[in-house]
C-alpha positions as CSV (number, residue, x, y, z in Angstrom):
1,X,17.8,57.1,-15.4
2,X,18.7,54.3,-18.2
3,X,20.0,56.8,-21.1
4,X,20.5,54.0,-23.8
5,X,18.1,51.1,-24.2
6,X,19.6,47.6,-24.8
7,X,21.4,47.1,-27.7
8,X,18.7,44.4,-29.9
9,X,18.1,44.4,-33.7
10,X,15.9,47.7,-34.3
11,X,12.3,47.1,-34.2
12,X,9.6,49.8,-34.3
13,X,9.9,50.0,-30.0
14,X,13.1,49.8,-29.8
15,X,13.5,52.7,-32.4
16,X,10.5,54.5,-30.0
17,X,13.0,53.9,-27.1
18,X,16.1,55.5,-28.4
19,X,14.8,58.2,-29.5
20,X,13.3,58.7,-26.0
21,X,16.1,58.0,-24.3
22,X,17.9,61.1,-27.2
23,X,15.4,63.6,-26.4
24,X,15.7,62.9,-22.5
25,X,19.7,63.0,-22.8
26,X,19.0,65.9,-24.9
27,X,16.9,68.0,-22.8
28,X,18.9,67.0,-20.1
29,X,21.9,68.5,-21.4
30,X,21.0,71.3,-23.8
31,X,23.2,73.6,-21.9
32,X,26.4,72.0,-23.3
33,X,25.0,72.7,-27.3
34,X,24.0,75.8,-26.5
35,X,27.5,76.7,-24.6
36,X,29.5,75.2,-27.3
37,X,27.1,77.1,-30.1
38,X,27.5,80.7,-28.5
39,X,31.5,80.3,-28.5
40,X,31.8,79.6,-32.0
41,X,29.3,81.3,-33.7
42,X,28.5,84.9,-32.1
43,X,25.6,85.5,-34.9
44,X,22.1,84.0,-33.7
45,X,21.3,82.7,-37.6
46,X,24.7,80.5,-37.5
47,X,23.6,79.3,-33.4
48,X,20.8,77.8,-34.5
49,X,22.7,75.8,-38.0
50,X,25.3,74.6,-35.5
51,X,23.0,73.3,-33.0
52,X,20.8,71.7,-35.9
53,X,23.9,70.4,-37.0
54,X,25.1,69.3,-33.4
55,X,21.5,67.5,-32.5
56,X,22.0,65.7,-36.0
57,X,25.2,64.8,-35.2
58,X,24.5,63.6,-31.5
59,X,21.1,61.4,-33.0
60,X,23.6,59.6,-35.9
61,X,25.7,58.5,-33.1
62,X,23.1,57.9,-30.3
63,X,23.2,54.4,-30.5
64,X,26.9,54.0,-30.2
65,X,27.1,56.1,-27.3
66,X,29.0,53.9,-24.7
67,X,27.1,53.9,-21.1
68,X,30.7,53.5,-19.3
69,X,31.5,56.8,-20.0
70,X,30.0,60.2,-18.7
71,X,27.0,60.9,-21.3
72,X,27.6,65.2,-20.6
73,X,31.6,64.5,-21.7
74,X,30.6,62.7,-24.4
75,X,27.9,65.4,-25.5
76,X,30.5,68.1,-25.1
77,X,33.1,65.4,-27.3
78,X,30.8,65.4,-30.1
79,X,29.5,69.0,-29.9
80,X,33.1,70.2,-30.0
81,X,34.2,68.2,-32.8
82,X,31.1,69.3,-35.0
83,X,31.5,73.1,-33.8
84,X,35.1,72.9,-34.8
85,X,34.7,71.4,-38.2
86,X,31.8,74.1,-38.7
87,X,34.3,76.5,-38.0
88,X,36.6,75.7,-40.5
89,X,34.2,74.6,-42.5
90,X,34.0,76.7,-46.5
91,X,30.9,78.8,-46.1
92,X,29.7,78.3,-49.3
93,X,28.8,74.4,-48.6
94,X,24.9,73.2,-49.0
95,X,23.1,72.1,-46.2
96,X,20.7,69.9,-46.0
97,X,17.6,70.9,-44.3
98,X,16.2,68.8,-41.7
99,X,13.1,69.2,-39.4
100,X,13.6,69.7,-35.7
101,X,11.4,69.9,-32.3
102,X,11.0,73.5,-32.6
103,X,10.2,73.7,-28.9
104,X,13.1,71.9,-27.7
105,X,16.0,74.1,-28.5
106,X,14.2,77.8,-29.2
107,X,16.8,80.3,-28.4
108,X,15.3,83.3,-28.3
109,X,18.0,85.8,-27.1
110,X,15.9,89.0,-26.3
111,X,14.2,86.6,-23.5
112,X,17.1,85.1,-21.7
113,X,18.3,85.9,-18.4
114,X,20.4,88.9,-19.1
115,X,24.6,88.4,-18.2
116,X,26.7,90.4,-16.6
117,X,28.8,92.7,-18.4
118,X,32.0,90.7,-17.5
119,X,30.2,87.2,-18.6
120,X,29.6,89.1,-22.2
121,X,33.3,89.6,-22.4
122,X,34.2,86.4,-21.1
123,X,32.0,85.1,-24.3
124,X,33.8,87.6,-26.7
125,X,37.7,86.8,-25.2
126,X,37.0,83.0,-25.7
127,X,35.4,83.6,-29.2
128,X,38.6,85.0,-30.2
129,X,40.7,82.1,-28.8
130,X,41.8,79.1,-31.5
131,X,39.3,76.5,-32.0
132,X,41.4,73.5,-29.5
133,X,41.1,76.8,-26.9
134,X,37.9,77.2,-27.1
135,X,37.0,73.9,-26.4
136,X,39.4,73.5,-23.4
137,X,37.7,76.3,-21.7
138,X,34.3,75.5,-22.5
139,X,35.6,71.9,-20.7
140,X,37.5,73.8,-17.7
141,X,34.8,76.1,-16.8
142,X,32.2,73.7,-16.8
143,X,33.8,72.2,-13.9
144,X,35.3,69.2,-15.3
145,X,39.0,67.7,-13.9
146,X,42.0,68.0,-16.2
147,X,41.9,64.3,-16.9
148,X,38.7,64.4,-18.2
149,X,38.9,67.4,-20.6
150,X,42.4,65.9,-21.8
151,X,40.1,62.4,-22.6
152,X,37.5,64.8,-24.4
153,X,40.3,66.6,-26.5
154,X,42.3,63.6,-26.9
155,X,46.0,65.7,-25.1
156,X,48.2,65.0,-22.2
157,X,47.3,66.2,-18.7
158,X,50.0,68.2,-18.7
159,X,49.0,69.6,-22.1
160,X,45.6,70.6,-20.6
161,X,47.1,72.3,-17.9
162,X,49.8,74.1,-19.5
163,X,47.1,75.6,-21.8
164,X,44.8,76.7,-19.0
165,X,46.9,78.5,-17.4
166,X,48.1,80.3,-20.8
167,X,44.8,80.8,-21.5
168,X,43.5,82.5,-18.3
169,X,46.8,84.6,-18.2
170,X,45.9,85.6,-21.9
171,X,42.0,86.1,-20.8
172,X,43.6,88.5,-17.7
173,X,44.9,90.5,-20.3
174,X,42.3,90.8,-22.2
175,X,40.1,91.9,-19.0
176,X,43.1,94.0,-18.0
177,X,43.1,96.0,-21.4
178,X,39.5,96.6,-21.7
179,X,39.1,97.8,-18.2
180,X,42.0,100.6,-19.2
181,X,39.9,101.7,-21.9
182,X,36.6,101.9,-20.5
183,X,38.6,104.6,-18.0
């Protein structure tokens, strides 16, 4: 599938076309907002701002979106940059409110598949991990190789492997402890 239609002055179609081509890449990929959402933000109210604010963020920089690279890895680029400046973002800024397709990102949490008991945790341990972490597992347990995680975070390799396997010794622990006191 074509994700980004040729780059000519913006006419009326060729506006039609890109946002086609967002909602398809969108839809396509919705898994990575909603991933990236429910790591840093475990209330359901701030989800749903971060993945307004992510979807607004992907749309302003639609266009530049470079076909040479992966369109998921950039997705998760740009989703992980906006969750993390949300995170340290001062709570007390405005937002602007913008309109959405409603039916395109409903998360409704009382109908989804229900998750283990250890994939609940696995969400609360990464939660509590610095924002950089947090992104790096997100990355690493969607599959994707250390090269391309260190593009996406913009680190070494041998940075991205080094925290991995600090961060999954840590994440033992955590499972470890709670385990101990569920005895």
């Amino acid at each position: 599938m074509k994700w980004f239609p040729s780059r000519k002055p913006k006419t009326e179609r060729r506006e039609s076309e890109l946002h086609e081509a967002y909602l398809a890449a969108v839809t396509q990929h919705k898994g990575i907002i909603y991933k990236v959402a429910r790591v840093y933000c475990p209330r359901l109210e701030d989800r749903e701002d971060l993945i307004q604010e992510i979807l607004i963020q992907l749309w302003r920089a639609f266009e530049r979106y470079n076909s040479n690279f992966k369109l998921s890895t950039w997705m998760y680029r740009i989703a992980l940059n906006v969750a993390i400046s949300w995170y340290r973002k001062d709570k007390t800024a405005k937002y602007e409110h913008v309109d959405l397709n409603e039916s395109l990102f409903k998360i409704d949490d009382e109908n989804a598949p229900q998750e283990s008991h250890d994939i609940q945790q696995l969400y609360e341990f990464i939660y509590r991990l610095a924002p950089l972490d947090k992104a790096l597992m997100l990355l690493y347990l969607e599959g994707e190789s250390h090269a391309a995680i260190a593009e996406s975070l913009e680190i070494s390799k041998s940075n991205v492997a080094t925290k991995i396997g600090r961060i999954k010794q840590k994440l033992k622990h955590e499972f470890e402890s709670s385990e101990r006191v569920s005895r």
